[in-house]
Backbone as a ProteinNet text record, in pm:
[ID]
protein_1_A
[PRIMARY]
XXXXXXXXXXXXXXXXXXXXXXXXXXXXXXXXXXXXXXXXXXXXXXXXXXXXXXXXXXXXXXXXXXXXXXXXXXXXXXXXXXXXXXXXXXXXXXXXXXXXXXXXXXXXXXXXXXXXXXXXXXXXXXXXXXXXXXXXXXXXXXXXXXXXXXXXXXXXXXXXXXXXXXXXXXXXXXXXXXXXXXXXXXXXXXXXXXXXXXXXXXXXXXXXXXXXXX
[TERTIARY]
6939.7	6983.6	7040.5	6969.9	7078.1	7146	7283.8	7385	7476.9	7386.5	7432.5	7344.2	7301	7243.1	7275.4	7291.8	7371.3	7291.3	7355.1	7289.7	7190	7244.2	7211.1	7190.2	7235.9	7192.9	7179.6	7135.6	7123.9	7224.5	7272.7	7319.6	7290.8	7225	7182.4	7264.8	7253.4	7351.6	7306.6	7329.4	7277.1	7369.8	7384.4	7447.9	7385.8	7490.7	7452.1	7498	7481.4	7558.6	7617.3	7627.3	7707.6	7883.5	7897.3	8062.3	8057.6	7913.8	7896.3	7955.8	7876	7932.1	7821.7	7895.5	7773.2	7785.4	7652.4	7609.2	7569	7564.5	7551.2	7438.8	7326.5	7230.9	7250.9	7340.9	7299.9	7172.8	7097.2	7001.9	6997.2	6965.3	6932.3	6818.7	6808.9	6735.9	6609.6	6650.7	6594.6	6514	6576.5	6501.6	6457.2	6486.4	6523.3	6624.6	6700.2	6762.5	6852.1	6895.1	6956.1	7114.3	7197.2	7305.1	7299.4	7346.4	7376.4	7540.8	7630.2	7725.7	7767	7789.1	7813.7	7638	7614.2	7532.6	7542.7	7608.4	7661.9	7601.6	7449.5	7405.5	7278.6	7132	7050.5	6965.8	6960.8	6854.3	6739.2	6665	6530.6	6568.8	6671.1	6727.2	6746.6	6839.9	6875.7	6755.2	6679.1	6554.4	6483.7	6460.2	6421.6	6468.9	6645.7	6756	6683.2	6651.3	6625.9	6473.5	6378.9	6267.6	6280.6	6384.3	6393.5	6381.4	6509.8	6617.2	6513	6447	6341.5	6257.2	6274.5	6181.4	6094.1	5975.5	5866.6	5914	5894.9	5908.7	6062.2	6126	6288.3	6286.9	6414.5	6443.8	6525.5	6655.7	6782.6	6790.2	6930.8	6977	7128	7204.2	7334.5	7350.2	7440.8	7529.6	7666.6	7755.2	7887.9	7927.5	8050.2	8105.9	8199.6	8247.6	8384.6	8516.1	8445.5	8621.9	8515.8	8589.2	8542.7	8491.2	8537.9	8509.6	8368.2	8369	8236.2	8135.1	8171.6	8095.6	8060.4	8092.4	8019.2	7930.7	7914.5	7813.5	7712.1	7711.5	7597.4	7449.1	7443.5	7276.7	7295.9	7398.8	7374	7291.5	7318.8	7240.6	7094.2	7090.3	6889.6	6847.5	6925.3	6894.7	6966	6985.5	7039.6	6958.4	6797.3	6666	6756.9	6651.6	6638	6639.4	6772.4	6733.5	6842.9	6893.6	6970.8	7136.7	7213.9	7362.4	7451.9	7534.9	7642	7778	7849.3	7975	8072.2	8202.8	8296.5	8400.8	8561.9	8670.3	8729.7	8788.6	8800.3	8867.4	9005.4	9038.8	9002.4	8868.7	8800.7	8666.7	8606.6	8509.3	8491	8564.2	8501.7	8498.1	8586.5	8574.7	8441.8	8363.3	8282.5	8129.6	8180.1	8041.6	8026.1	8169.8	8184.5	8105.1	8169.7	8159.4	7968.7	7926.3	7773.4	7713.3	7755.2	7700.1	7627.7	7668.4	7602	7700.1	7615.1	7654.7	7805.5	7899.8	8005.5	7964.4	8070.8	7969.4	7881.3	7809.5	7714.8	7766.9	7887.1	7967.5	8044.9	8023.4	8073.9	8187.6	8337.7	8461.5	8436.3	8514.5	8524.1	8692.7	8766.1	8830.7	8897.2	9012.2	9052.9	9042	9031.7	8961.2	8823.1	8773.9	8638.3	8513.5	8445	8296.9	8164.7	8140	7971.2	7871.5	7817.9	7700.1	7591.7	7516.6	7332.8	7247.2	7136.2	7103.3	7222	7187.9	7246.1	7382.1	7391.4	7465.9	7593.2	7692.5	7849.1	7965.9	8009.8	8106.3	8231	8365.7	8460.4	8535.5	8586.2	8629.7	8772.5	8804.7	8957.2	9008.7	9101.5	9168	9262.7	9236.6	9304.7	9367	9471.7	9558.3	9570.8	9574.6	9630.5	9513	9413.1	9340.7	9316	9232.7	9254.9	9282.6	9305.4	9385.9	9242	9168.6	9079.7	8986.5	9021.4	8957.7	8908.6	8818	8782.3	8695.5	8753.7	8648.9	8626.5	8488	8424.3	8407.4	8424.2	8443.1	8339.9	8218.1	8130.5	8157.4	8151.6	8195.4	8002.4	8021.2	7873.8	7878.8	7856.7	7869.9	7959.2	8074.2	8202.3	8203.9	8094	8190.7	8209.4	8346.5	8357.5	8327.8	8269.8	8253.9	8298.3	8352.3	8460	8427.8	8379.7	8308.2	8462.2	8512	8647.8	8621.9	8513	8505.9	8605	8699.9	8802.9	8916.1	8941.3	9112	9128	9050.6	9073.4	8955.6	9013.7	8925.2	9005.7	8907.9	8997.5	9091.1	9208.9	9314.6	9433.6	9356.5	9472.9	9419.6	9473.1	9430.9	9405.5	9296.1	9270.6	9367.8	9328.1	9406.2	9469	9602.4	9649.5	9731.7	9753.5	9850.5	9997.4	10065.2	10230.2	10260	10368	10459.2	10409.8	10407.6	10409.6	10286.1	10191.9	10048.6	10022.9	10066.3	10075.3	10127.9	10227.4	10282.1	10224.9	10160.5	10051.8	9969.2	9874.1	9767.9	9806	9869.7	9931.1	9983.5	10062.1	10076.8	9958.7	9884.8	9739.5	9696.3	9656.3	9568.7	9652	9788.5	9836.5	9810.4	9841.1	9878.7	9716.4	9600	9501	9368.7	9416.4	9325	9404.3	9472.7	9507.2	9595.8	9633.7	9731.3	9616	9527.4	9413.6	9287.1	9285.1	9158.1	9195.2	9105.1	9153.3	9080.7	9174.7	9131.6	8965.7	8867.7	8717.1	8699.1	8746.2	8645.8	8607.8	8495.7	8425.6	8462.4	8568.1	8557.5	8456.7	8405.8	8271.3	8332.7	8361.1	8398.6	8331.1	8396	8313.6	8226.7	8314.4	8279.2	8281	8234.2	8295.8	8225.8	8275.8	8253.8	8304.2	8269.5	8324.7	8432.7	8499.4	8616.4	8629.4	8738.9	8759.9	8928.2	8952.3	9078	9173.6	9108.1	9225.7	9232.1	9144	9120.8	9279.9	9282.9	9385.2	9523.3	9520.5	9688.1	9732.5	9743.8	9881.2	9920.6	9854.1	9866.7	9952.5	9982.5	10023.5	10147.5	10264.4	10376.5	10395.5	10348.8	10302.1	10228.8	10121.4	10076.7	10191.3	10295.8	10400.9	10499.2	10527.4	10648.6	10574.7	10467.1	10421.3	10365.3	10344.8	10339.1	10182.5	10105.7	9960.3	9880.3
10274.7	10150.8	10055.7	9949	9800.9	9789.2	9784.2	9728.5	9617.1	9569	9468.6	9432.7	9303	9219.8	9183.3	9190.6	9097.3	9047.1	8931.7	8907.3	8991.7	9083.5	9188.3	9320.7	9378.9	9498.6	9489.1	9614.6	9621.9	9724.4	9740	9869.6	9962.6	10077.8	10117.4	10274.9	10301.2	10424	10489.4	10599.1	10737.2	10802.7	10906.2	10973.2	11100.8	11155.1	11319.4	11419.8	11525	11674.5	11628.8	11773.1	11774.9	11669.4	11673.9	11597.1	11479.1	11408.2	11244.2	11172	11247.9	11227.8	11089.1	10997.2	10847.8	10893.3	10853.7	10821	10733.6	10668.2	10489	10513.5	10454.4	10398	10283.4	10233.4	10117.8	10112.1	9983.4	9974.8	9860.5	9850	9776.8	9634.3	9523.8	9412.1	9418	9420.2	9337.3	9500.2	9616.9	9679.2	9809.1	9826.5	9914.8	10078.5	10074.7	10180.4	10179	10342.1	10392.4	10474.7	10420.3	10481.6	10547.9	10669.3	10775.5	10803.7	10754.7	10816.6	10923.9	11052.8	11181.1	11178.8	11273.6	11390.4	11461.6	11424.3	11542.7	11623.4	11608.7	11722	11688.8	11745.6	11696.8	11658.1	11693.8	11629.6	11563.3	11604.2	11538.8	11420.9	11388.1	11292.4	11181.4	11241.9	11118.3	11131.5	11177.7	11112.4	10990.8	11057.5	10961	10781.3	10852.6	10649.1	10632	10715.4	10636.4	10627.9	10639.1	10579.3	10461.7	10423.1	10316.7	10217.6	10226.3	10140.5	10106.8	10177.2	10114.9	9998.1	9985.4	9881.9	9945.7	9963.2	10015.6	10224.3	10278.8	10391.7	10464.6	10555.6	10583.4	10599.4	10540.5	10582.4	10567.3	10730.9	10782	10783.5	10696.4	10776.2	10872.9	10798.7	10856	10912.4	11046.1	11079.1	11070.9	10997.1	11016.8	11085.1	11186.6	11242.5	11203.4	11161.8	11069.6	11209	11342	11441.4	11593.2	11675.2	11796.4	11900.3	11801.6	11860.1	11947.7	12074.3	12108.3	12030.9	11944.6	11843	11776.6	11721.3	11582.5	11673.5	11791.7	11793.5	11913	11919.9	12022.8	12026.2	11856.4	11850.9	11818.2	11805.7	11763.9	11847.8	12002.9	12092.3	12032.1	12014.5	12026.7	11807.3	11767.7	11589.8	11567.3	11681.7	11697.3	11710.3	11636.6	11726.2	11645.7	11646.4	11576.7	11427.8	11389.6	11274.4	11175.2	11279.7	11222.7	11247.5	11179.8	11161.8	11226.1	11346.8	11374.6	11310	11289.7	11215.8	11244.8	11262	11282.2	11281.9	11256.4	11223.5	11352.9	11302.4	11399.7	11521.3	11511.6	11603.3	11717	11625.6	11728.3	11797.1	11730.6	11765	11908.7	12005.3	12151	12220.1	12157.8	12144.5	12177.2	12014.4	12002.7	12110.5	12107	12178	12338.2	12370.1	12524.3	12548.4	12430.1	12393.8	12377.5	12321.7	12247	12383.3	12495	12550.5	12554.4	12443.7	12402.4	12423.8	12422.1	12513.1	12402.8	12472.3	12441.5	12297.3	12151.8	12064.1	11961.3	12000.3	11944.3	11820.7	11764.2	11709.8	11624.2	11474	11421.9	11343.9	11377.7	11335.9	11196.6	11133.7	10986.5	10976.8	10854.7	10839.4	10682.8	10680.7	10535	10433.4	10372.5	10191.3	10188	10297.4	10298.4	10247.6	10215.1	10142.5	10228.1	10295.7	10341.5	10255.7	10301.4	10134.6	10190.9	10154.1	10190.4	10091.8	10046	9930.8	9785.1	9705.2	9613.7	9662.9	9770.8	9832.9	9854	9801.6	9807.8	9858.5	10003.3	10042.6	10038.1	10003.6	10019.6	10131.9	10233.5	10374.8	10357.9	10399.7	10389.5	10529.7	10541.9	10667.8	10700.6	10796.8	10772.4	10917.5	10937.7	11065.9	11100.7	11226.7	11284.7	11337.6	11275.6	11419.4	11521	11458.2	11585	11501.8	11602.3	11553.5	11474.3	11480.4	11383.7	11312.3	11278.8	11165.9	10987.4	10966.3	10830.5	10717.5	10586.8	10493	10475.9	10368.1	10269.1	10130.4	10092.4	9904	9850.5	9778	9700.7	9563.4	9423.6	9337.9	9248.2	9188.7	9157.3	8958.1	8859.6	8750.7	8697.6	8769.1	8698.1	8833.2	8884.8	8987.2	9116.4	9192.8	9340.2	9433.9	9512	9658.7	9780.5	9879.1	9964.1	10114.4	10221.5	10312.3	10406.4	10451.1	10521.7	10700.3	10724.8	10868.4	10877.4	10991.7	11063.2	11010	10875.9	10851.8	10719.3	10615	10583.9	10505.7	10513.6	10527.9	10422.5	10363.2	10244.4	10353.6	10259.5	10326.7	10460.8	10428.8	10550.4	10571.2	10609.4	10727.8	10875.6	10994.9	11034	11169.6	11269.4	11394	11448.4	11446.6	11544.1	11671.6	11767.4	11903.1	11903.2	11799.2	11747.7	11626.5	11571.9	11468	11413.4	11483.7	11469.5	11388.4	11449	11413.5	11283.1	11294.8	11187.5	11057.9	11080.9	10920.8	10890.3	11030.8	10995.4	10878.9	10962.8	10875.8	10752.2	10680.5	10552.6	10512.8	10553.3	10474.4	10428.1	10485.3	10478.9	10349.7	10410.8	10300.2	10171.8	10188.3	10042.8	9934.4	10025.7	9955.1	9940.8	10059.4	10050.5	9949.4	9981.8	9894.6	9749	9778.8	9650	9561.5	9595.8	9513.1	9405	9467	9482.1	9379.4	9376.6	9299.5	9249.5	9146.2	8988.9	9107	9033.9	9085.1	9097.5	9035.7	9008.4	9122.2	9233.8	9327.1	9466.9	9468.9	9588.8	9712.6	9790.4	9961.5	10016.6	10110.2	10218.7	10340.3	10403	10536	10674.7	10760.5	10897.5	10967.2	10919.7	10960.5	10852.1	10823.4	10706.6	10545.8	10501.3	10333.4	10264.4	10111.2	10047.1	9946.3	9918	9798.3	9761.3	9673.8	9595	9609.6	9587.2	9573.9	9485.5	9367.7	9224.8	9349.4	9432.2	9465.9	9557.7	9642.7	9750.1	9738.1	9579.4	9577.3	9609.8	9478.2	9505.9	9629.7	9743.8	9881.2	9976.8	9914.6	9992.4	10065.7	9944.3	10025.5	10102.1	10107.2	10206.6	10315.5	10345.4	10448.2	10479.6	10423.2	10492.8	10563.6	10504.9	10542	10651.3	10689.4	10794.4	10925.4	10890.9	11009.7	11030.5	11003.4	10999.4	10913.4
10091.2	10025.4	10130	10143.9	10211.3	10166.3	10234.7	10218.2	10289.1	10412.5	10447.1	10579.8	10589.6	10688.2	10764	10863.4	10972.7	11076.7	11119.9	11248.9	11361.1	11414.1	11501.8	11438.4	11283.3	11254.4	11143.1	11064.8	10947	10923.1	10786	10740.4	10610.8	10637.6	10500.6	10434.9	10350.5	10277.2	10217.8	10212.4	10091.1	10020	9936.1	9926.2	9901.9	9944.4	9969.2	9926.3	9843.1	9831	9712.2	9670.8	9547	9548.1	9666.2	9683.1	9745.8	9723.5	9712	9869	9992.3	10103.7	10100.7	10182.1	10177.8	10339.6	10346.1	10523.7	10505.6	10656.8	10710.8	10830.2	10815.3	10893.8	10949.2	11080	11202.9	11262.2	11224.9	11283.1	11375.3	11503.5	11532	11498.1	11481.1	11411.5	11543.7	11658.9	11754.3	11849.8	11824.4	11930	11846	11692.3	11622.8	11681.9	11748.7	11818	11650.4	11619.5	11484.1	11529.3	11489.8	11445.4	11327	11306	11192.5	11189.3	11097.2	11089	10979.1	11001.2	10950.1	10890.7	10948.8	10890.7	10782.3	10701.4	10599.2	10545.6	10492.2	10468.8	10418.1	10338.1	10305.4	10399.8	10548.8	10626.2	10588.8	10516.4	10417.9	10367.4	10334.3	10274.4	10400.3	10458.8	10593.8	10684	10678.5	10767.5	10654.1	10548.4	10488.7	10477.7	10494.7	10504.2	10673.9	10746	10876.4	10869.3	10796.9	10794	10682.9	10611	10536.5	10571.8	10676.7	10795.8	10930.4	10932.3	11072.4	11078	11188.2	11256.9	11315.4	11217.1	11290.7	11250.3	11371.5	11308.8	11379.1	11256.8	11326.2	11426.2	11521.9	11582	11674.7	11618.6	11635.4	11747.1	11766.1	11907.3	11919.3	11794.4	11855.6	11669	11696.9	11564.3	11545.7	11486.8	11510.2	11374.1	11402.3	11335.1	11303.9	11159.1	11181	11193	11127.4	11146.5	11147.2	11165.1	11146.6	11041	10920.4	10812.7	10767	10699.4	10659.5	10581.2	10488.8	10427.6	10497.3	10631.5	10676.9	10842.4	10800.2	10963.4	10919.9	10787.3	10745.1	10760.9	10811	10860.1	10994.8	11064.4	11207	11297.4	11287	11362.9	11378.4	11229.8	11228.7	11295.2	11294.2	11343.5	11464.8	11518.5	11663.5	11756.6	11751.8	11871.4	11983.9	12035.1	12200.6	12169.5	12275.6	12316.8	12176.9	12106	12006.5	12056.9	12084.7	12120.5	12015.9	12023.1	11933	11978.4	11855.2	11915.1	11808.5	11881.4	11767.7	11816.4	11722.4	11802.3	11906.2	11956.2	12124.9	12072.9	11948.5	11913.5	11794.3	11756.7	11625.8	11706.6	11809.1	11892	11884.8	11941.9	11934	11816.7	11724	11583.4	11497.3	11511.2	11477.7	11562.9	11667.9	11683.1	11631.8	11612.9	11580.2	11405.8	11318.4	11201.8	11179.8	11265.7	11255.4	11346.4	11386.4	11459.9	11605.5	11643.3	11755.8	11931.6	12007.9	12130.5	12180.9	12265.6	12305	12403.1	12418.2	12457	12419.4	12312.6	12242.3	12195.3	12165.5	12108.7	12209.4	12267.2	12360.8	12262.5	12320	12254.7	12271.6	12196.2	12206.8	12185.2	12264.5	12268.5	12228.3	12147.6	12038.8	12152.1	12128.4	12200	12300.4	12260.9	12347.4	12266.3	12318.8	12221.7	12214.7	12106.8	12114.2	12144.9	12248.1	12247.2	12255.9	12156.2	12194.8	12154.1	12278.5	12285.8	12297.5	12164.2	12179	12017	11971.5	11857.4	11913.1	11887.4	11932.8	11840.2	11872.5	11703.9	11819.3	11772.1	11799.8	11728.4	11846.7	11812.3	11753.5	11622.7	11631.7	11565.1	11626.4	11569.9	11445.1	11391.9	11250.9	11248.2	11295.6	11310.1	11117.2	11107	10963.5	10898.6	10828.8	10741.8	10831.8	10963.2	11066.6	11188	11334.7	11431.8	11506.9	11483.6	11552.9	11484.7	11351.3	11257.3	11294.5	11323.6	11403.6	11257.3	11295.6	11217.8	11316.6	11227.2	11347.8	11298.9	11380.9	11355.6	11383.4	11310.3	11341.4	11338.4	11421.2	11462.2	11460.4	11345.1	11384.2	11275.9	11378.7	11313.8	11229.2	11297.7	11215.9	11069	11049.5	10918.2	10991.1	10970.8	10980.9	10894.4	10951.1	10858.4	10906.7	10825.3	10842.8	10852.5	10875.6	10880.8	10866.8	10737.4	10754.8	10719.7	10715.6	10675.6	10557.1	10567.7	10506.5	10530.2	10574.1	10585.4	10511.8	10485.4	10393.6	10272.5	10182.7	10053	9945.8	9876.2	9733.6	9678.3	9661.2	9610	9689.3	9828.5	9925	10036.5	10100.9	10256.7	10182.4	10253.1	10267.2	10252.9	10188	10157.3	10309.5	10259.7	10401.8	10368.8	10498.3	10469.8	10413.9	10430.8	10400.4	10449.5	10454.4	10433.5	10549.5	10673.6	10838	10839.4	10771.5	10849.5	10756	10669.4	10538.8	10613	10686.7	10764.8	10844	10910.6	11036.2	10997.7	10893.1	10847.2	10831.9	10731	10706.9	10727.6	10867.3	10974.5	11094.4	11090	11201	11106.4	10984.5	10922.4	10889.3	10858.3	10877.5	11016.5	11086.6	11209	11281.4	11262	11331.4	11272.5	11118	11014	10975.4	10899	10829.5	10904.2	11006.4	11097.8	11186.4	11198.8	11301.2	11275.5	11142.7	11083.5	10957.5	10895	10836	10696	10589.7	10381.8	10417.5	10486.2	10409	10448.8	10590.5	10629.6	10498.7	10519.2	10443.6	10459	10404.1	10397.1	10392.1	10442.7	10387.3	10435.5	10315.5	10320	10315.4	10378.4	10354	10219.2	10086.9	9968.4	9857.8	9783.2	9712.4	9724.7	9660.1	9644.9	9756.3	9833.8	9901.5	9846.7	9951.5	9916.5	10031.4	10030	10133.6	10175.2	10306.3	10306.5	10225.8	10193	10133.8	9954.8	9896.3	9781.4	9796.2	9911.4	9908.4	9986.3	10042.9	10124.6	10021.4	9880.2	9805.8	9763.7	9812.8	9736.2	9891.1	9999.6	10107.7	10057.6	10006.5	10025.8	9905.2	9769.1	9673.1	9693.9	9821.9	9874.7	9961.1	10013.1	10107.2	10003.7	9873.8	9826.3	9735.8	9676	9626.9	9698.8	9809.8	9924	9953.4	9899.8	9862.9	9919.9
[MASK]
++++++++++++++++++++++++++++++++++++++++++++++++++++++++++++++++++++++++++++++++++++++++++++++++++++++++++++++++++++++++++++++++++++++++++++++++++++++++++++++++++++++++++++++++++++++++++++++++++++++++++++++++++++++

């Protein structure tokens, strides 16, 4: 499914698995080079969003993992050939490859203010401490609109399930300060599970997500 046009890319979505994981197809407009974020599961399926999304015929270069979770890397093993880039935050990294089965390595960390770039495709890495210790969005910056790639940390109506109180401030403090401090009401959420929103949809709800713990 398209979900958004831009200048320089396209963006398209699926959903997947019984627990409604959405993956995001970046495509390049101009050279077709493919971003995949989370793999979650269904390979048949996400080859299919990247033969949607092409220019001409797929073709993947990079996978990012937004956390370690078992839901979001259940097809990475098998869309991992040659010549395809794994990526994931520096501290969920061995994480994920243990989780996806794949050899020690396989998994190049990424680190908060660094940029994925393939071709002319630019995600800005940001870190989102709390559902897990190496949870990453990605920021697409394309003709004046943003789009938000948040996995599991945040979602309409809250941040992302955490272990206690601790990791709970983590999170919403990262995402205050990394998201909404950071970028203007229009930018686009796209979350791990679920429906999109936007940031301007969920400020007024920050300090009601602080005082309910959730």
């Amino acid at each position: 499914m398209l979900i958004a046009e831009l200048s320089a890319v396209t963006v398209h979505r699926t959903s997947v698995s019984e627990m409604d994981n959405r993956c995001y197809v970046i495509t390049s407009r101009g050279t077709g080079a493919q971003v995949l974020v989370d793999a979650a599961a269904d390979a048949p399926a996400l080859q299919g969003l990247l033969a949607e999304a092409a220019v001409g015929e797929p073709d993947l270069r990079a996978i990012v993992t937004t956390h370690r979770h078992w839901d979001h890397v259940r097809a990475l093993a098998e869309l991992a050939t040659d010549g395809v880039e794994l990526l994931g935050g520096e501290a969920d990294a061995a994480a994920i490859e243990e989780e996806a089965g794949l050899a020690a390595g396989s998994v190049r960390p990424l680190e908060h203010g660094e940029a994925v770039q393939v071709e002319d495709i630019e995600l800005q890495v940001i870190s989102l401490r709390g559902h897990t210790p190496g949870s990453v969005a990605l920021a697409l910056v394309d003709g004046g609109e943003v789009h938000l790639f948040t996995g599991d940390s945040l979602f309409p109506g809250g941040v992302g399930k955490t272990s206690g109180r601790a990791d709970f401030e983590q999170l919403l403090g990262d995402v205050r300060s990394q998201l909404f401090d950071a970028f203007d009401d229009e930018a686009h959420v796209h979350p791990g599970h679920g429906d999109p929103t936007t940031l301007g949809q969920e400020r007024p709800q920050l300090d009601e997500w602080a005082e309910r713990g959730w």
